[in-house]
C-alpha positions in Angstrom: 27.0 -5.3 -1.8 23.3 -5.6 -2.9 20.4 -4.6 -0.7 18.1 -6.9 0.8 14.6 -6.4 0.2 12.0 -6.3 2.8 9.7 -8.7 2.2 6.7 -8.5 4.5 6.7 -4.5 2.6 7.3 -5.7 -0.5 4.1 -8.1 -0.4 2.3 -5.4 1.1 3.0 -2.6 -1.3 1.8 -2.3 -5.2 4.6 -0.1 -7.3 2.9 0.9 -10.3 4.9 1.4 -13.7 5.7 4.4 -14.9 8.2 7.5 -14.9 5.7 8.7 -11.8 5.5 5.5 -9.5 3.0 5.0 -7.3 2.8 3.3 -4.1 -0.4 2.1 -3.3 -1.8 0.1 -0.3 -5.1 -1.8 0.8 -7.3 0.0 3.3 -7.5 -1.2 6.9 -10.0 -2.7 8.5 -11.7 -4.9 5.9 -11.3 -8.7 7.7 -14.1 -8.5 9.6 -16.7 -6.5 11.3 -18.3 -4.8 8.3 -21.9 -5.3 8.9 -22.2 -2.3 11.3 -20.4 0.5 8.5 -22.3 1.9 5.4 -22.4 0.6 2.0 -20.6 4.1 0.5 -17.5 2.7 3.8 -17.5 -0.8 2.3 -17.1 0.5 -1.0 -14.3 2.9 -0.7 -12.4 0.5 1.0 -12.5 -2.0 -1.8 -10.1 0.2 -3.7 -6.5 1.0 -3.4 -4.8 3.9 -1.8 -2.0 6.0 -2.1 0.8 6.4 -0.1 1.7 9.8 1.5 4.8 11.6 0.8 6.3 10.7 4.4 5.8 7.5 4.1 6.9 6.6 0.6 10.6 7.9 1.8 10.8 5.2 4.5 8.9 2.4 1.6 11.5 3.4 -0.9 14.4 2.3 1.7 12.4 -1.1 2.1 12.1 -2.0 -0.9 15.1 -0.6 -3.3 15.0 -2.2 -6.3 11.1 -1.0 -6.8 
């Protein structure tokens, strides 16, 4: 029987290409109320992050043919 896919995770989630896959995420917190943090906040927050170990092991279940 095949695996469903979770799909609010799977729109969520980037899974780069590779033999190494990565699982990267957008930063919280980015919507709205951005005029009070600094520029060097703002700007680190544009880019993607990684996923930590933990939490890759519970993605990898979500989303299985990744």
């Amino acid at each position: 029987m095949k695996l469903k896919t979770h799909k609010s995770t799977a729109k969520k989630v980037k899974v780069t290409k590779g033999k190494k896959k990565k699982f990267l995420t957008k930063h919280a917190g980015q919507d709205h109320f951005n005029a009070r943090e600094t520029g060097k906040v703002s700007r680190r927050k544009r880019r993607s992050q990684d996923l930590s170990k933990s939490d890759v092991k519970n993605i990898k279940r979500l989303i299985p043919y990744s």
